[in-house]
C-alpha positions as a Markdown table, in Angstrom:
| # | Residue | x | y | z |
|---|---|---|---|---|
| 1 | Unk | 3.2 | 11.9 | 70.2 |
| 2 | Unk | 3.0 | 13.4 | 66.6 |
| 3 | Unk | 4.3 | 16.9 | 68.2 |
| 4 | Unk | 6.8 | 15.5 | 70.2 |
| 5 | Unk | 8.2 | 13.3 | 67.2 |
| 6 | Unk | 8.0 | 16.9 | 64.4 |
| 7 | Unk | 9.7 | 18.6 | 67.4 |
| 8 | Unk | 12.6 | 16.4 | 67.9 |
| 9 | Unk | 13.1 | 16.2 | 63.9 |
| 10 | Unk | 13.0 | 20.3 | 63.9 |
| 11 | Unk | 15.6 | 20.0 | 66.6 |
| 12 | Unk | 17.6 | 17.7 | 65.1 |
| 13 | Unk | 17.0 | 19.3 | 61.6 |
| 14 | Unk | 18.0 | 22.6 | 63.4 |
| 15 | Unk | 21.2 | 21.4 | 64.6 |
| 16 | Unk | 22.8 | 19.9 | 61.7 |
| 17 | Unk | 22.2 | 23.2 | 59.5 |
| 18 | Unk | 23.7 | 26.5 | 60.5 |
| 19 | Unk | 22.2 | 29.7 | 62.3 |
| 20 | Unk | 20.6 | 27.6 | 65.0 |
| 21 | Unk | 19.5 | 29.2 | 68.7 |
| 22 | Unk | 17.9 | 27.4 | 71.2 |
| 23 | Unk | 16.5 | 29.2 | 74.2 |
| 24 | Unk | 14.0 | 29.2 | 77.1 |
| 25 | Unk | 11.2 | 32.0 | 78.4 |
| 26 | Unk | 9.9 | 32.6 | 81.6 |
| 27 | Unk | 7.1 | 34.8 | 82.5 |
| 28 | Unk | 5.5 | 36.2 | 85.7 |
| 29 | Unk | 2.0 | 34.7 | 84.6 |
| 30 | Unk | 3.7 | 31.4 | 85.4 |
| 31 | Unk | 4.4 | 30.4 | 81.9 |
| 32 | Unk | 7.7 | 28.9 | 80.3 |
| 33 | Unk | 8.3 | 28.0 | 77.0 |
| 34 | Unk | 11.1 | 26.2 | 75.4 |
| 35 | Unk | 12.7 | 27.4 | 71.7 |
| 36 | Unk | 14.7 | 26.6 | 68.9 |
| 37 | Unk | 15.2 | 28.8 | 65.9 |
| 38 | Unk | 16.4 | 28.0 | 62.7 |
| 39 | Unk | 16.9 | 31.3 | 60.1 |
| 40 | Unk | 13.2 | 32.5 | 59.9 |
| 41 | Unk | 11.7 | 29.1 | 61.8 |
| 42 | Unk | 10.9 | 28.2 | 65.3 |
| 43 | Unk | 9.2 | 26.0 | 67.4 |
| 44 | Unk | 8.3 | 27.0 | 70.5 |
| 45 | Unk | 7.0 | 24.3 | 73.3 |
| 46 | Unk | 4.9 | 25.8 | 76.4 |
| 47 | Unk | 6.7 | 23.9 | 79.1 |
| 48 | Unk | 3.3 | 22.5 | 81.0 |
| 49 | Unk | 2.7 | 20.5 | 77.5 |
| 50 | Unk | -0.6 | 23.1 | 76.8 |
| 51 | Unk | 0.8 | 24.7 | 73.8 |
| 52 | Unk | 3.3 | 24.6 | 70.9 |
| 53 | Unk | 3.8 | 27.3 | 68.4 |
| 54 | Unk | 5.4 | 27.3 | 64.9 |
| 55 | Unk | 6.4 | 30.8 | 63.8 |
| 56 | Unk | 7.7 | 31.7 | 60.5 |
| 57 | Unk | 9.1 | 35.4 | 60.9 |
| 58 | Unk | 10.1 | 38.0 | 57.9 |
| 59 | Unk | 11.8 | 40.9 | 58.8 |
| 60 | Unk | 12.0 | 43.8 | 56.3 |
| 61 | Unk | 14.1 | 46.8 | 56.6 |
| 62 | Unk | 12.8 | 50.2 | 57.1 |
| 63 | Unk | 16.2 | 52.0 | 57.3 |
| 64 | Unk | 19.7 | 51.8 | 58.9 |
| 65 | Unk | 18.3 | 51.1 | 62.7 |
| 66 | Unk | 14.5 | 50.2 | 62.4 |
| 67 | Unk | 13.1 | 46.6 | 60.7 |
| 68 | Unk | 9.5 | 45.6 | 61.0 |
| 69 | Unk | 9.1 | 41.8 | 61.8 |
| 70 | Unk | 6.3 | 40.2 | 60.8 |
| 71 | Unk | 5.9 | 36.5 | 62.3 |
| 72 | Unk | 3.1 | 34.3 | 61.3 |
| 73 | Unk | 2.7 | 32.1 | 64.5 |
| 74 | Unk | 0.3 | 29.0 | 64.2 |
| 75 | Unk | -0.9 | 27.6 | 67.9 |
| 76 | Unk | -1.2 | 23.7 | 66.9 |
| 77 | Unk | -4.0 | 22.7 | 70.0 |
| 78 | Unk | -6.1 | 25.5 | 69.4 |
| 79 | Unk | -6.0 | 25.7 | 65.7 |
| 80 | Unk | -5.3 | 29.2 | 66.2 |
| 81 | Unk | -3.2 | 31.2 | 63.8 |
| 82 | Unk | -1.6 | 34.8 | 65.2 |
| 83 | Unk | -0.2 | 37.7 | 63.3 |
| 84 | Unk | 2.4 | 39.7 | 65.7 |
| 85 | Unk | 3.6 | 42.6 | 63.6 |
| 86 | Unk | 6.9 | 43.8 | 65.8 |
| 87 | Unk | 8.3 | 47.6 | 65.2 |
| 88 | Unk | 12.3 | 46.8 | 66.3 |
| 89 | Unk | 14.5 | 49.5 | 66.8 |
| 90 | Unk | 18.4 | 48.6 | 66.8 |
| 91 | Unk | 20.7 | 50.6 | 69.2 |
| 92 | Unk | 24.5 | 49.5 | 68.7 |
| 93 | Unk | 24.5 | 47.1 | 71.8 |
| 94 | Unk | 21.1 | 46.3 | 72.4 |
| 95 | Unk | 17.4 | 46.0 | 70.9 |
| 96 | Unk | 14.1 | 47.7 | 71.8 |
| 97 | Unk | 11.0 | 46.0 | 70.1 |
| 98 | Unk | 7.0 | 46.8 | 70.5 |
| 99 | Unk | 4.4 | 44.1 | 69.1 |
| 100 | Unk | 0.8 | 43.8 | 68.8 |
| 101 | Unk | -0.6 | 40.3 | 68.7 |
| 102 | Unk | -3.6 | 39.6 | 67.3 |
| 103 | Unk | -6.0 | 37.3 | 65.1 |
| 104 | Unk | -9.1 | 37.1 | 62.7 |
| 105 | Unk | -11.4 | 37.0 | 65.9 |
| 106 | Unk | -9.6 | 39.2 | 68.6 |
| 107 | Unk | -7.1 | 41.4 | 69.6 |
| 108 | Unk | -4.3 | 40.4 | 72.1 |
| 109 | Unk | -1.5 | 41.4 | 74.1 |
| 110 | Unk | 0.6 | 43.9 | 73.4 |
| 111 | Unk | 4.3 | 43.3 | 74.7 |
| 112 | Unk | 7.4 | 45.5 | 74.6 |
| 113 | Unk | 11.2 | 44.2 | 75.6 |
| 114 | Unk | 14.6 | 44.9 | 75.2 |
| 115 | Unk | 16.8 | 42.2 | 73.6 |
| 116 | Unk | 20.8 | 42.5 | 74.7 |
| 117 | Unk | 23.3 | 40.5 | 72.8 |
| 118 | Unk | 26.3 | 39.5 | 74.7 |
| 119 | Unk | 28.7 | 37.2 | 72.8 |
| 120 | Unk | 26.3 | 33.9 | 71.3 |
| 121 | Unk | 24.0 | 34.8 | 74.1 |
| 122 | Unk | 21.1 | 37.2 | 73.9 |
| 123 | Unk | 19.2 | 37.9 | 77.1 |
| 124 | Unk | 15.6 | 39.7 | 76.8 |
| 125 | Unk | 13.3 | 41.2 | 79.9 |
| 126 | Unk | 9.8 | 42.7 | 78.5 |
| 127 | Unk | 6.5 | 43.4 | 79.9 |
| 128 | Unk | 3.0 | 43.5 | 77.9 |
| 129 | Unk | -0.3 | 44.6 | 78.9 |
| 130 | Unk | -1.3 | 41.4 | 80.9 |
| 131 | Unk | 0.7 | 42.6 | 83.2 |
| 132 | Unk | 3.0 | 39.7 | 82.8 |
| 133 | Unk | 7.2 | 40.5 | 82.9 |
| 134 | Unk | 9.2 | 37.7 | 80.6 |
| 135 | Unk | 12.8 | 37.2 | 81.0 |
| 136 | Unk | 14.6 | 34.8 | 78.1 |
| 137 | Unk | 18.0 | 33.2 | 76.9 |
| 138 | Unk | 18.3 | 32.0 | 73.7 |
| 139 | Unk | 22.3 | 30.6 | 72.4 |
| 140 | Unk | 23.5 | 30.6 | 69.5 |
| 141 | Unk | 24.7 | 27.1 | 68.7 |
């Protein structure tokens, strides 16, 4: 009940302030996760109720087409804190990104995607090394 109350005041908290998205994930693994993003913030919710994730991303500019993001993602039921360091390189109508994901204990998946803006819409289809494809919308509100 406690996530489900901070979730709805992020969302609410989200909407009310500008540069808001919301969005929604699906993956081949048979995982789907809901989102909303406010500036560097989001709160994602793993649709079968087994996970949420707050993320705090800072993205710092290498040159004219290439930023490396750096999110801090925090998994709330397993106590679990992730580092995802993501090497983005901007085309001028679409996105190509590679991340690593990883922790104080293990290395993860590594995932690569393409992120196309079209309009307040931006659509994404990646792949990582699970061999799981993701496909996701996220609006700009």
């Amino acid at each position: 009940m406690k996530h489900l109350l901070i979730g709805i005041l992020l969302l609410f908290t989200n909407l009310a302030f500008g540069q808001n998205k919301i969005g929604y994930e699906m993956r081949t693994n048979g995982k789907s996760y809901l989102a909303i993003q406010h500036k560097g913030f989001e709160l994602r919710h793993r649709t079968d109720l087994k996970e949420n994730r707050f993320t705090y991303r800072h993205d710092f500019k290498v040159d004219k087409h290439i930023v490396l993001s750096v999110p801090l993602h925090y998994k709330v039921e397993k106590e679990e804190p992730t580092l995802e360091p993501r090497l983005v390189y901007n085309f001028d109508k679409f996105k190509v990104w590679v991340q690593k994901e990883f922790n104080h204990i293990r290395w993860c998946n590594t995932a690569i995607a393409i992120d196309i803006p079209k309009g307040n819409v931006t659509y994404r289809i990646g792949w990582d090394d699970s061999n799981t494809f993701r496909f996701r919308t996220m609006i700009k509100l």
